[in-house]
N, C-alpha and C positions, 0 to 999 in steps of 0.2 A: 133400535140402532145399537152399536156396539161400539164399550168401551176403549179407552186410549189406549189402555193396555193388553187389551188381544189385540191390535193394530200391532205392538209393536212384538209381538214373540215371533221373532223372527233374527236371525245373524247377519241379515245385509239390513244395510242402510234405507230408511223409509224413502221411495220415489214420492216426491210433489208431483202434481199436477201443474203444469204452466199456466197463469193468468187465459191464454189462448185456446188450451184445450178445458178451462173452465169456462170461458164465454163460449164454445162450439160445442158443449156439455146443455149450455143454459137456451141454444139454442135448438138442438132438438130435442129438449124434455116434452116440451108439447105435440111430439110427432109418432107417427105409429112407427114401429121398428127402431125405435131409437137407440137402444141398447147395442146393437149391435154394430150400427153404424159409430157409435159411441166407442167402442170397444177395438173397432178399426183403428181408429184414429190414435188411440191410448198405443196399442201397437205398432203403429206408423210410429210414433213419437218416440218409446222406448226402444223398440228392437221384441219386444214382449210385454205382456200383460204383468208388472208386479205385485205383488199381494197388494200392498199398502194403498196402489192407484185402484185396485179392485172396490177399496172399502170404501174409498173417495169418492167414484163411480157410483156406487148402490147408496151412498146418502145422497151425491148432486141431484140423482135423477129419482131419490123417493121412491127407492125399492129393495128389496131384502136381498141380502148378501149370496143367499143361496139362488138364487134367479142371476143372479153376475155369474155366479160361478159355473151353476148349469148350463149354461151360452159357450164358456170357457171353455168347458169337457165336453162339450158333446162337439162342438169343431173342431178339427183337425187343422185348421188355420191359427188356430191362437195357443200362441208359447207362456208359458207360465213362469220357464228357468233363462234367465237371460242368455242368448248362443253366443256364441265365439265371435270375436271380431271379423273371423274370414268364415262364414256361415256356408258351407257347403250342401247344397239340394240337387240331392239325386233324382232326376226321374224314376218315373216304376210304373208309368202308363202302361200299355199296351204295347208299342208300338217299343219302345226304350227298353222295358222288362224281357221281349224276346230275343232284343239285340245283343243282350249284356249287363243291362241297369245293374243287375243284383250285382255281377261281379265288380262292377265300380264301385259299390258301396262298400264289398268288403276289403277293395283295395285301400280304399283310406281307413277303414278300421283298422286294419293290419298297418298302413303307415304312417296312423296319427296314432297307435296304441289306445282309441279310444273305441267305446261303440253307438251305435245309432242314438239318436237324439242323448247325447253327452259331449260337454263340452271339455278340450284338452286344459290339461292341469293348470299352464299360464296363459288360459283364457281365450288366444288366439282364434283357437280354429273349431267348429262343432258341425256333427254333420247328421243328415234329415233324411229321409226316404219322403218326395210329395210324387201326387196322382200324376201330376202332367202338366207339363209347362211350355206346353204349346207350339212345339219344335218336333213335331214328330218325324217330319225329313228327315232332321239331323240325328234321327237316333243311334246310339242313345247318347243323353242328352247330360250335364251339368251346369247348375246354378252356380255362382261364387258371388254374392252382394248383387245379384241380379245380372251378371258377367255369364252371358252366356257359351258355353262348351260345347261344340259339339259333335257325332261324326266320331264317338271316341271307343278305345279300347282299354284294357287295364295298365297297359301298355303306357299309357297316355298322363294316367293319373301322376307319377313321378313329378313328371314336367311342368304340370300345372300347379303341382302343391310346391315345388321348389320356388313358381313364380311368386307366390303366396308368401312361404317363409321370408323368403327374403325381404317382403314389405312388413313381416311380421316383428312385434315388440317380443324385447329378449324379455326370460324370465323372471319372473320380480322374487 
């Protein structure tokens, strides 16, 4: 197991784990696949997997740090850096990718001044390239908090990130 102190060499604040997602921890320790199902949930909860839940994670369920982690990196589904309040998910399927995808992606790069998976400086807004979000009619397609977009052009993107800002917290 591993000391309190590699726990905490880190600059953000340690995440707890909920009383809830420690009984739904306790409840699939005895199960095959559990780690992962385990690891869902942990990111259901947070928005992302934080280090500190990681180490909490591999002592609940009696297993080595590097086997959490390994689960971590090898998916493409689990966040490590906490994303922006307004999480922006680009398609880049097939069907999205011929339409435009790429260029949507770089239109919020260019007007959030940030880049792919990086979250904007006051935290609000951070943005993703995923496979396919199951709208391929509407290609191509954007996520915003699971707010689907779609049918769009570069064109487009102004509009929807204005709708955003504006629900958006000023800078601290």
């Amino acid at each position: 197991m591993v000391n309190m102190e590699q726990r905490t060499l880190t600059s953000e604040a340690p995440e707890q784990l909920t009383p809830e997602l420690e009984a739904f921890i306790a409840e699939w320790k005895p199960k095959p696949g559990n780690l992962i199902m385990v690891l869902h949930r942990v990111q259901e909860h947070f928005g992302y997997v934080p280090r500190s839940a990681a180490f909490q994670v591999a002592d609940l369920l009696e297993i080595p740090l590097a086997k959490v982690y390994g689960v971590l990196t090898f998916y493409h589904f689990f966040k490590l850096k906490k994303p922006g309040r307004f999480r922006f998910a680009v398609c880049l399927g097939t069907a999205c990718y011929l339409k435009g995808g790429a260029d949507l992606i770089q239109e919020l790069e260019n007007m959030l001044g940030v880049g792919l998976n990086t979250v904007t400086e006051d935290g609000n807004f951070s943005v993703e390239a995923v496979r396919c979000l199951g709208c391929c009619g509407l290609a191509p397609v954007l996520s915003v908090n699971g707010t689907m977009h779609g049918a769009l052009r570069k064109e487009d993107i102004a509009g929807i990130l204005a709708e955003y800002k504006a629900k958006a917290r000023p800078e601290a």
